[in-house]
KEKE-3310 file (N, C-alpha, C; in steps of 0.2 Angstrom, whole numbers, plus 5000, padded with zeros to 4 digits):
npx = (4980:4972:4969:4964:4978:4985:4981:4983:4997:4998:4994:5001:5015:5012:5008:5021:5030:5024:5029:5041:5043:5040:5052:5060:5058:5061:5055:5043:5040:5039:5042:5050:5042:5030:5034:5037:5026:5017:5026:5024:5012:5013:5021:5010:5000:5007:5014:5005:4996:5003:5008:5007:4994:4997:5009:5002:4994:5000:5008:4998:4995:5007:5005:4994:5000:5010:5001:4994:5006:5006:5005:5015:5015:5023:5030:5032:5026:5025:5021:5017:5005:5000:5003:4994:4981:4983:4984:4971:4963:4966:4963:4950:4933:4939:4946:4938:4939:4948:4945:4930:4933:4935:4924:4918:4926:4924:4911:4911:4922:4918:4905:4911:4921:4918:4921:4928:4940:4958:4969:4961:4960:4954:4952:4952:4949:4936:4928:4932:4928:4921:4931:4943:4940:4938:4952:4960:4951:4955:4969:4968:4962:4971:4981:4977:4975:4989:4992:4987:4990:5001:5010:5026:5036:5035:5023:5013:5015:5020:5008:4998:5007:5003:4988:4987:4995:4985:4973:4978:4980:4965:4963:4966:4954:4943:4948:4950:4938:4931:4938:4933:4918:4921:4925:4911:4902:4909:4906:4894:4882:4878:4869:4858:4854:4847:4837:4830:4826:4818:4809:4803:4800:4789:4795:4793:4795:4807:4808:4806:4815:4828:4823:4824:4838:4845:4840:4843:4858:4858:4855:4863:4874:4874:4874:4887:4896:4903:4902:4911:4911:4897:4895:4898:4892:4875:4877:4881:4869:4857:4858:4866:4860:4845:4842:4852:4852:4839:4832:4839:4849:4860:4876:4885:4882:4871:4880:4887:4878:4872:4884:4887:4872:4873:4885:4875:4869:4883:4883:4874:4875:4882:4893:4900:4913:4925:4919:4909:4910:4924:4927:4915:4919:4934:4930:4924:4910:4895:4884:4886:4881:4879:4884:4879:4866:4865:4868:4858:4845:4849:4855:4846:4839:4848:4848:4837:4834:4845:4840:4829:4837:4846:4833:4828:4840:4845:4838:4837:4829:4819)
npy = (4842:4826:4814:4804:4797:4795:4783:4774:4774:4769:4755:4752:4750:4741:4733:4730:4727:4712:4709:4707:4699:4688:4686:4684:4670:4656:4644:4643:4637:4645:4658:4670:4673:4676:4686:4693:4696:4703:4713:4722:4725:4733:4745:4749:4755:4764:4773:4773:4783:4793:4788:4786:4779:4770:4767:4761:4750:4740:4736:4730:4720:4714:4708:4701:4692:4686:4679:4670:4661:4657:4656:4656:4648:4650:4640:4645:4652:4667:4662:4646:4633:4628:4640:4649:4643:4642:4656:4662:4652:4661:4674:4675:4680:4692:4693:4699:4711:4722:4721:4725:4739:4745:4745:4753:4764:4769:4772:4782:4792:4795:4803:4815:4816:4825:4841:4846:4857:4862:4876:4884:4877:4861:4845:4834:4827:4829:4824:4810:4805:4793:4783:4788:4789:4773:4768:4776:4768:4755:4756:4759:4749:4740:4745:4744:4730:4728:4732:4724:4712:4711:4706:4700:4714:4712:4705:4708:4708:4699:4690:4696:4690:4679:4677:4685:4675:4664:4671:4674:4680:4681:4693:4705:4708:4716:4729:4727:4724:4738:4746:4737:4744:4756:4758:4752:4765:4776:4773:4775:4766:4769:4781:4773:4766:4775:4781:4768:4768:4782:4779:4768:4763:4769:4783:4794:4799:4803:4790:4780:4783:4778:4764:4760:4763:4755:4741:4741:4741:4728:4720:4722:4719:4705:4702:4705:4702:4709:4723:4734:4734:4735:4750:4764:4761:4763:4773:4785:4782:4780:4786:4796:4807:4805:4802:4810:4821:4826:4823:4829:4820:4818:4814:4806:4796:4792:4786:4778:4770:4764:4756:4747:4739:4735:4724:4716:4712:4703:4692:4684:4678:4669:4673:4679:4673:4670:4675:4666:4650:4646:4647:4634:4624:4624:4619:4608:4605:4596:4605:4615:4628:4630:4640:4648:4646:4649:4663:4669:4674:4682:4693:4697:4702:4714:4719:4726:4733:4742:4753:4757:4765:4773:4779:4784:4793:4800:4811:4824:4833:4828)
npz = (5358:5358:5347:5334:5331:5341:5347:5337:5337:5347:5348:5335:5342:5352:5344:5333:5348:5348:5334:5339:5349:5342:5334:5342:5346:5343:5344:5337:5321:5309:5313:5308:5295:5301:5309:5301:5296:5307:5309:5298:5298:5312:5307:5297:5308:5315:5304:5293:5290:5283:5274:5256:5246:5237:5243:5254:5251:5244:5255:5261:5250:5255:5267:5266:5255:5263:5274:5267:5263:5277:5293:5308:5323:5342:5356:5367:5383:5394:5408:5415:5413:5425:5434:5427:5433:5447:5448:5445:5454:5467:5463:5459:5455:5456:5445:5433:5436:5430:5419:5417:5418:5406:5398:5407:5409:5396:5393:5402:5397:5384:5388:5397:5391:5381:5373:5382:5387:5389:5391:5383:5372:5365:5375:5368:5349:5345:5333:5337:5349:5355:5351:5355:5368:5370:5367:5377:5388:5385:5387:5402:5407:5405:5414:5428:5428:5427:5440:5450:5447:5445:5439:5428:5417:5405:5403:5396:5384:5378:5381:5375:5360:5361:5362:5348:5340:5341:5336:5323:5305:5306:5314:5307:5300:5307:5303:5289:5286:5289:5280:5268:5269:5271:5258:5252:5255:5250:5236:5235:5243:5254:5249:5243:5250:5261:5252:5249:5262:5267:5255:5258:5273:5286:5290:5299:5313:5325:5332:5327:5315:5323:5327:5315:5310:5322:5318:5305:5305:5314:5304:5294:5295:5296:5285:5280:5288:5298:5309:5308:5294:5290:5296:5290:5280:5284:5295:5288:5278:5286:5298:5302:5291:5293:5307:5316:5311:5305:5313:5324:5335:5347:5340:5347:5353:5346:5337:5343:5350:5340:5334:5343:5342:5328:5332:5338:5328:5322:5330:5327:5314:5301:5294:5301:5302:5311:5324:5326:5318:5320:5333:5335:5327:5334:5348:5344:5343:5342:5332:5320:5320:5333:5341:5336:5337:5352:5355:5347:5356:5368:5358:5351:5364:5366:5357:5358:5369:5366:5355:5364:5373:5363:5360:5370:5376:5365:5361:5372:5374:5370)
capx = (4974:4972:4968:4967:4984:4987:4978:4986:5004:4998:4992:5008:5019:5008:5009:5028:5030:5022:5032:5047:5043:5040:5057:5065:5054:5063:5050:5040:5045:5039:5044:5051:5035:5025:5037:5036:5016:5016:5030:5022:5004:5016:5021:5006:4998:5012:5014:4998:4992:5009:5013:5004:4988:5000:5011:5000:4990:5009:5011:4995:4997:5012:5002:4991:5004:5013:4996:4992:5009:5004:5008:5016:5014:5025:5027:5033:5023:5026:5019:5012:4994:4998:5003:4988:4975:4983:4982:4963:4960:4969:4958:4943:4929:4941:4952:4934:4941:4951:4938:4926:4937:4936:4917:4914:4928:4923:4906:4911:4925:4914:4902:4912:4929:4916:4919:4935:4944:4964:4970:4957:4960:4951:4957:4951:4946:4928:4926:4932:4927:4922:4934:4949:4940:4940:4958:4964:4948:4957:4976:4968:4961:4978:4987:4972:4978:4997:4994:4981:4992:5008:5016:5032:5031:5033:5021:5007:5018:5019:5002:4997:5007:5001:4981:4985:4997:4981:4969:4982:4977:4958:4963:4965:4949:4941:4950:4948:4928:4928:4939:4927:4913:4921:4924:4904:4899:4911:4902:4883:4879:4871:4864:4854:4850:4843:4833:4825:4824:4815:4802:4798:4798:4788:4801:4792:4796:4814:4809:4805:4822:4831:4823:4825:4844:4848:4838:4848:4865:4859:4854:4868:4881:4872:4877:4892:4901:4907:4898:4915:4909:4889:4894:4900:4885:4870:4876:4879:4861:4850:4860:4867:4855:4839:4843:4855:4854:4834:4830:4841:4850:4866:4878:4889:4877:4868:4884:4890:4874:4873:4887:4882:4867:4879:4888:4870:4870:4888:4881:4868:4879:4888:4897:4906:4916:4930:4917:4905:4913:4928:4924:4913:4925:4937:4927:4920:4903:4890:4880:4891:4879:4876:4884:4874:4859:4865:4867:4850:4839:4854:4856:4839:4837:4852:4847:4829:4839:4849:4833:4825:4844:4845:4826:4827:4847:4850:4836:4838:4825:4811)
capy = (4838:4819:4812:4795:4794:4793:4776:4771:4773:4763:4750:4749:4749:4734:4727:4730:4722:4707:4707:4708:4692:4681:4686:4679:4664:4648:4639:4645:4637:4652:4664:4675:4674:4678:4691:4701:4699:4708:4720:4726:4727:4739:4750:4753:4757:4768:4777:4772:4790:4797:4787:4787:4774:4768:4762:4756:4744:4738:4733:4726:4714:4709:4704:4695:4685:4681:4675:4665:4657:4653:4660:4650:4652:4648:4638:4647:4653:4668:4658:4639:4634:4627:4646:4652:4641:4646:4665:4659:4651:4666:4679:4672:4685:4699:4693:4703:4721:4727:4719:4729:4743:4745:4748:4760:4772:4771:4777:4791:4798:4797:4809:4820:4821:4829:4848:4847:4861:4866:4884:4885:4872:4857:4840:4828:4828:4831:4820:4806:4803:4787:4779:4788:4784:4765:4768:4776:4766:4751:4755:4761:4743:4736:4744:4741:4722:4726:4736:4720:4706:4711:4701:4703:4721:4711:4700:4713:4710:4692:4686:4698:4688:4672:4679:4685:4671:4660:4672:4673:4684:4685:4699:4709:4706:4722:4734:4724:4724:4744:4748:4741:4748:4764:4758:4754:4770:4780:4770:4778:4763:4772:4783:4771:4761:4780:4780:4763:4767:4784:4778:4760:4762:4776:4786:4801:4801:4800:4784:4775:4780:4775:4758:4756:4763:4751:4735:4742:4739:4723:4716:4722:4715:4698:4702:4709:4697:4713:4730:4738:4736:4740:4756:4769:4764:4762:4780:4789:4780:4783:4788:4803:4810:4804:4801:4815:4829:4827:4824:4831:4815:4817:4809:4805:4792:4788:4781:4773:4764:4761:4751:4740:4736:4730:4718:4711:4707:4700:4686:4679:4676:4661:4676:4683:4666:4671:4673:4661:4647:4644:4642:4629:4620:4621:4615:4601:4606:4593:4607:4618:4633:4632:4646:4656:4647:4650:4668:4673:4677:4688:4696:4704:4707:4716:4726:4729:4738:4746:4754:4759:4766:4776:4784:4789:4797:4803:4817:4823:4841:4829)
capz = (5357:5359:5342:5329:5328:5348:5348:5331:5339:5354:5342:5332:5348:5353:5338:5335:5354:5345:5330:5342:5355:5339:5331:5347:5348:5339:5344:5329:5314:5305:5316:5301:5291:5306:5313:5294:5296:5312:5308:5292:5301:5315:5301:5294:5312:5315:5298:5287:5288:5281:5266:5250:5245:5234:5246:5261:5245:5244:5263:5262:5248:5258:5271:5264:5254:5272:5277:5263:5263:5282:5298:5313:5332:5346:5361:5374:5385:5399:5414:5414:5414:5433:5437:5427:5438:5454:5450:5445:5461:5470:5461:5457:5452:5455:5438:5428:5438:5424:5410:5417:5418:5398:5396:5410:5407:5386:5393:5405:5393:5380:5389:5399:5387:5374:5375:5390:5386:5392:5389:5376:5366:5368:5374:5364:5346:5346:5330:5338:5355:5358:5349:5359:5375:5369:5369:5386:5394:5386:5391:5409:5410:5406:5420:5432:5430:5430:5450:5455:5446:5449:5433:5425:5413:5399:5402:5392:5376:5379:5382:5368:5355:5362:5358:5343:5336:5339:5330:5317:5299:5308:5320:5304:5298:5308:5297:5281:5283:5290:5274:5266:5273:5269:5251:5249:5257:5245:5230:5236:5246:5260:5249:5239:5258:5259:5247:5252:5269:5268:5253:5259:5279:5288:5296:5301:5320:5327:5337:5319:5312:5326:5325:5307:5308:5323:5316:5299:5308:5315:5299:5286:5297:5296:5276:5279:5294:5303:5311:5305:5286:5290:5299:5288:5274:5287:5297:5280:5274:5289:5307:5300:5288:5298:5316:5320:5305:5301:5321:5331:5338:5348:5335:5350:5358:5342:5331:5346:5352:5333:5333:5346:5338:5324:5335:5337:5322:5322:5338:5323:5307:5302:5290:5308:5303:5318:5329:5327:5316:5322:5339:5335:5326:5340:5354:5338:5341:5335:5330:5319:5321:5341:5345:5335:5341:5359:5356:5345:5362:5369:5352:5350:5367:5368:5351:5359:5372:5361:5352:5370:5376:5360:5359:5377:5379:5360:5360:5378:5374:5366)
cpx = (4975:4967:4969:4972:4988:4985:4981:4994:5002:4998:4999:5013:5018:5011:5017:5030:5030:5026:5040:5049:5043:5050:5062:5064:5059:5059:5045:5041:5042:5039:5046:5047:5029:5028:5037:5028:5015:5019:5025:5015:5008:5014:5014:4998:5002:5013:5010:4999:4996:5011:5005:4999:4991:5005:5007:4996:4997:5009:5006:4992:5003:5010:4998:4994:5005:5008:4996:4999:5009:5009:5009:5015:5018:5021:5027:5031:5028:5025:5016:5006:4995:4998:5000:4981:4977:4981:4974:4959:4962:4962:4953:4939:4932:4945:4946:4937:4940:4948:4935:4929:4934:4930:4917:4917:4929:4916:4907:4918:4921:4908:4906:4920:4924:4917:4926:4942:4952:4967:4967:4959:4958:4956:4956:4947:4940:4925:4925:4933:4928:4928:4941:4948:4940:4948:4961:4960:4954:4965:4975:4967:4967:4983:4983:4977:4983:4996:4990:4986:4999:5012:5022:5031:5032:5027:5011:5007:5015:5013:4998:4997:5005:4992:4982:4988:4989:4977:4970:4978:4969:4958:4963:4960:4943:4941:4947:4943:4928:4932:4936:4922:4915:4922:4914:4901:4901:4908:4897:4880:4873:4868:4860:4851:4845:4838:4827:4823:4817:4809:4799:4797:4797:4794:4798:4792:4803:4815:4808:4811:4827:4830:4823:4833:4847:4846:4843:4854:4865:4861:4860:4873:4881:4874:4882:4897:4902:4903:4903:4911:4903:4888:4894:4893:4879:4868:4877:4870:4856:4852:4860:4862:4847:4840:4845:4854:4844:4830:4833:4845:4857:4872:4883:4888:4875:4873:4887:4886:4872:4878:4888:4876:4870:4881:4883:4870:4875:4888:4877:4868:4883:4895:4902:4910:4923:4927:4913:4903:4918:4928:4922:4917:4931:4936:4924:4914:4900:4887:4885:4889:4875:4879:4881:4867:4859:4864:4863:4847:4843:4855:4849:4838:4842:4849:4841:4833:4843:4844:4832:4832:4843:4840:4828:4836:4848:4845:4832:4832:4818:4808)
cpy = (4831:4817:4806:4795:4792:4788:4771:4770:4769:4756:4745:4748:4743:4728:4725:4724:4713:4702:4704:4699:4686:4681:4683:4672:4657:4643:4638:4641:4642:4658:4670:4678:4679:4687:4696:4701:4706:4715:4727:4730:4734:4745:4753:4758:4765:4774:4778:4778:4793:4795:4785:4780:4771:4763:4759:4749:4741:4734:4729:4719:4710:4705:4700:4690:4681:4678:4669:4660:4653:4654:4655:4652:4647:4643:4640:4651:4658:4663:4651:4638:4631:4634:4650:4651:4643:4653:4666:4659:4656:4671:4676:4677:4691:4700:4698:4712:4724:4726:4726:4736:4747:4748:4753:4765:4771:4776:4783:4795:4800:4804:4814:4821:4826:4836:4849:4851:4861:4870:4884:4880:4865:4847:4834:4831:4825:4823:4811:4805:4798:4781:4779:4786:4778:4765:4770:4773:4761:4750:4757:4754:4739:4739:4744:4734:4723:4729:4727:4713:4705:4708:4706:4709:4718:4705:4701:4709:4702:4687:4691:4694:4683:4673:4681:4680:4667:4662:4672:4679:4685:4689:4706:4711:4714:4727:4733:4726:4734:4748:4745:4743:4755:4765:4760:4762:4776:4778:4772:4773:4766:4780:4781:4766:4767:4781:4775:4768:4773:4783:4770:4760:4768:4780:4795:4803:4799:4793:4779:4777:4778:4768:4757:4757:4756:4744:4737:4738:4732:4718:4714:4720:4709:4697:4701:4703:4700:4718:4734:4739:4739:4747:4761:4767:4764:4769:4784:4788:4783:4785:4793:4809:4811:4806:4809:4822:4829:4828:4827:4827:4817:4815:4806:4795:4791:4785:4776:4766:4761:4755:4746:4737:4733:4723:4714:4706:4703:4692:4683:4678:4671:4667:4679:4675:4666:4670:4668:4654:4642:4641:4635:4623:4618:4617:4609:4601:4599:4596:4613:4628:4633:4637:4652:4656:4651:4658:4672:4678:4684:4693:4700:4705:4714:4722:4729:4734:4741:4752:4760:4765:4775:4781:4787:4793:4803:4807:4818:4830:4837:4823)
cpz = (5356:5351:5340:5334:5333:5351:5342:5332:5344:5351:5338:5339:5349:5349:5335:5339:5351:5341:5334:5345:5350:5335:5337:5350:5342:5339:5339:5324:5311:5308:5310:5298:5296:5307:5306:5294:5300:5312:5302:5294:5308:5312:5298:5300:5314:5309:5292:5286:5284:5276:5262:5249:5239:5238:5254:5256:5246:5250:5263:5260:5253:5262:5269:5262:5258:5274:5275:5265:5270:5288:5305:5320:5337:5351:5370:5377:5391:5405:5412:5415:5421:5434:5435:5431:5444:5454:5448:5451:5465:5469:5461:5452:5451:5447:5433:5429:5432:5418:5408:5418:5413:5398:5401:5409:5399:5390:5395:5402:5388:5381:5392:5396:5382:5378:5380:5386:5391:5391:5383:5373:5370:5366:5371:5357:5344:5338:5331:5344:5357:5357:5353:5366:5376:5371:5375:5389:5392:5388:5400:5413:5413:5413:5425:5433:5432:5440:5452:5453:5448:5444:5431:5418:5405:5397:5396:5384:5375:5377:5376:5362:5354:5357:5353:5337:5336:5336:5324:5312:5302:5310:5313:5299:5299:5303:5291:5279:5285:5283:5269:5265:5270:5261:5248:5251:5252:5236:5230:5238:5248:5256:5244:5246:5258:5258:5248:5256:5269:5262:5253:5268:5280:5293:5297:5310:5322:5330:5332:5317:5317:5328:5320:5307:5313:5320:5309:5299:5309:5307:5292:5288:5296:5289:5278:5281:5297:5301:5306:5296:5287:5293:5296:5281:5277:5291:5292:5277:5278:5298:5305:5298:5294:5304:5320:5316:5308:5310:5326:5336:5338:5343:5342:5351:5351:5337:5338:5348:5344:5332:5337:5346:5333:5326:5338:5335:5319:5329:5333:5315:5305:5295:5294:5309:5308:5322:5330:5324:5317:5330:5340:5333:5331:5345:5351:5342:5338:5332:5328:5320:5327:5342:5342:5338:5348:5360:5351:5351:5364:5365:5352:5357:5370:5361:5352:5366:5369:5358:5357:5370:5371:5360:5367:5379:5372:5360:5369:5378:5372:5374)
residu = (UNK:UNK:UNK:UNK:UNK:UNK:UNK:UNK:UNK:UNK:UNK:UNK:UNK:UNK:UNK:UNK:UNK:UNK:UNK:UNK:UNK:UNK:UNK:UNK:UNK:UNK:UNK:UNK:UNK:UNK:UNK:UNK:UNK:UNK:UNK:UNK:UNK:UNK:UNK:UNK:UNK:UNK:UNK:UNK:UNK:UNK:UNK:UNK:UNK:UNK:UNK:UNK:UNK:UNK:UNK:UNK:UNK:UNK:UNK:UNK:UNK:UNK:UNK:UNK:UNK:UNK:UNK:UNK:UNK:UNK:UNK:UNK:UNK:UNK:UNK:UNK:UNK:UNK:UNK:UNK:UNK:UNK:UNK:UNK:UNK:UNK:UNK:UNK:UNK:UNK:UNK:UNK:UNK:UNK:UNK:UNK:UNK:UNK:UNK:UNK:UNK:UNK:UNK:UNK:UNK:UNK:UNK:UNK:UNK:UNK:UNK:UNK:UNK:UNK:UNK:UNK:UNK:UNK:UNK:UNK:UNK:UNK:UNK:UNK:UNK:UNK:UNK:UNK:UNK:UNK:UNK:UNK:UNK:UNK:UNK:UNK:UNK:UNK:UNK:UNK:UNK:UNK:UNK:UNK:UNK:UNK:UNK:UNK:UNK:UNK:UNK:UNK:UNK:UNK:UNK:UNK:UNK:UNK:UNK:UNK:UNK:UNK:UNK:UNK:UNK:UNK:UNK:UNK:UNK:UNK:UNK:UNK:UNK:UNK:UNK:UNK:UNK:UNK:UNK:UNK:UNK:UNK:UNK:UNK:UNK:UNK:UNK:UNK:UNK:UNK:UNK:UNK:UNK:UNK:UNK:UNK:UNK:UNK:UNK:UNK:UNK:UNK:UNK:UNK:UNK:UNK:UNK:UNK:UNK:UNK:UNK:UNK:UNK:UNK:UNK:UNK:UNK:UNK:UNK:UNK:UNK:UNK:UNK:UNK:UNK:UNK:UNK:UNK:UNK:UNK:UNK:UNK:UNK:UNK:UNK:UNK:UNK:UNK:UNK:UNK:UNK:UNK:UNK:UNK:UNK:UNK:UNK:UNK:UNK:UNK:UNK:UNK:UNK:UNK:UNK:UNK:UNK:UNK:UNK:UNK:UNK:UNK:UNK:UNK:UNK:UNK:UNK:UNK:UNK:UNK:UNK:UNK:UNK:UNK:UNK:UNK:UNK:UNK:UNK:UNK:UNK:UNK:UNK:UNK:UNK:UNK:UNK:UNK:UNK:UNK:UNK:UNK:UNK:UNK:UNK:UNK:UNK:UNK:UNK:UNK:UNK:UNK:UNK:UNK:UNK:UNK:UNK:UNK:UNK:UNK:UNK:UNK:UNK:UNK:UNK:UNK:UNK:UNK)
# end
């Protein structure tokens, strides 16, 4: 059976790989500092689940120190930005392939890995569906590009560490906010959202919890900075309970379009400070909150799809 931990070794390999290209980098001056970031963040991919919550808080002070003391990024690049504009102008629209790759086979592992049995026993773990087809959609995309690009096989590892050297301590951000998300949920968050939700909004029809759980998502990420934190107290508070137990709703399809309702609300926050802060600062914006302006209209129409998408796939009898 294909489980977590199968996407978790991919991850640390990845990341490993990373920790690898900066240890041979001298162009860095903190090459060292970097390369124990990265290494440590491997390791805890790799062997989190095994070692004691005593020593993974340990590994991840460590990281944070490394950060704080401040993380360096090379200059040496696999290919040059002439020989990225040529394979630009070569490809053109076809460089999107493998992009799109990544969403369509998450959607169709998502529905037809559920339930895919071999010799009786089934091939993926049923609790964690979409998350695993995230992962083989998104190693299927990566070798989509290696057959169309044709690059050197290190050049995956490579251009990796370049995007995450430039994200730097941000990339680890994700986790941070869904551990704690899973801290609030463990305090009785989502069951005092709950509480609201069912004696201050009418929720007496599946298609009123399914707009209060996705508007929920948009909104508590706009608190939060990141979906990852709003999802485990928002589907404990009112996906699960309401949506899926109380109506009948898929949970497959409803935590997953859940969570892209979240990322709405990560497009209209100045707390999603990676995504929609920095930016602006990079490009020196005059307007240090245009890219949020820019992305409001697209944010709700995407969460009013979201909503629609929802009510009409996640109760397929009613």
């Amino acid at each position: 059976m294909i489980t977590l931990e199968a996407i978790y070794l991919l991850m640390g390999v990845l990341v490993g790989g990373i920790a690898l290209v900066n240890a041979r980098d001298d162009s860095n001056p903190r090459r060292w500092r970097t390369t124990l970031f990265w290494s440590v963040y491997a390791l805890l991919f790799v062997a989190g689940s095994y070692l004691s919550d005593l020593a993974n808080g340990v590994l991840v002070l460590l990281m944070v120190g490394t950060a704080a003391a401040g993380l360096g990024q090379g200059t040496r690049e696999s290919v040059t930005a002439e020989e990225r504009e040529a394979s630009a102008r070569r490809w053109g629209n076809r460089l999107f392939v493998p992009v799109l790759v990544v969403p369509v086979a998450t959607f169709a592992g998502s529905v037809l890995l559920k339930g895919v049995a071999v010799n009786g026993q089934l091939l993926v773990d049923p609790r964690q569906v979409t998350q695993i087809a995230l992962g083989l959609a998104t190693t299927l995309g990566l070798f989509t590009g290696l057959v169309m690009l044709r690059p050197p096989l290190s050049a995956p590892v490579t251009e990796a560490r370049r995007l995450m050297d430039s994200v730097g301590w941000a990339a680890v951000l994700p986790q941070s906010l869904a551990a704690l998300g899973a801290l609030f949920a463990t305090a009785g968050v989502g069951t005092v959202v709950a509480g609201l939700a069912t004696t201050s909004l009418p929720l007496g029809t599946p298609y009123a919890a399914v707009a209060a759980y996705a508007v929920g998502m948009a909104l508590f990420t706009m608190i939060m900075g990141n979906a990852f934190a709003a999802f485990p107290v928002m589907t404990a508070g009112i996906g699960l309970p309401l949506v899926v137990q109380q109506f009948g709703g898929d949970v497959v399809i409803v935590t997953a379009i859940g969570m892209l309702s979240g990322f709405c609300g990560t497009l209209m926050t100045p707390m999603a400070a990676n995504f929609n802060i920095v930016p602006a600062a990079l490009l020196e914006l005059r307007d240090r909150y245009g890219v949020i302006r820019a992305q409001i209209p697209t944010a709700l129409l995407v969460l009013a799809a979201n909503i629609a998408l929802m009510s009409l796939f996640a109760f397929p009898r009613r």
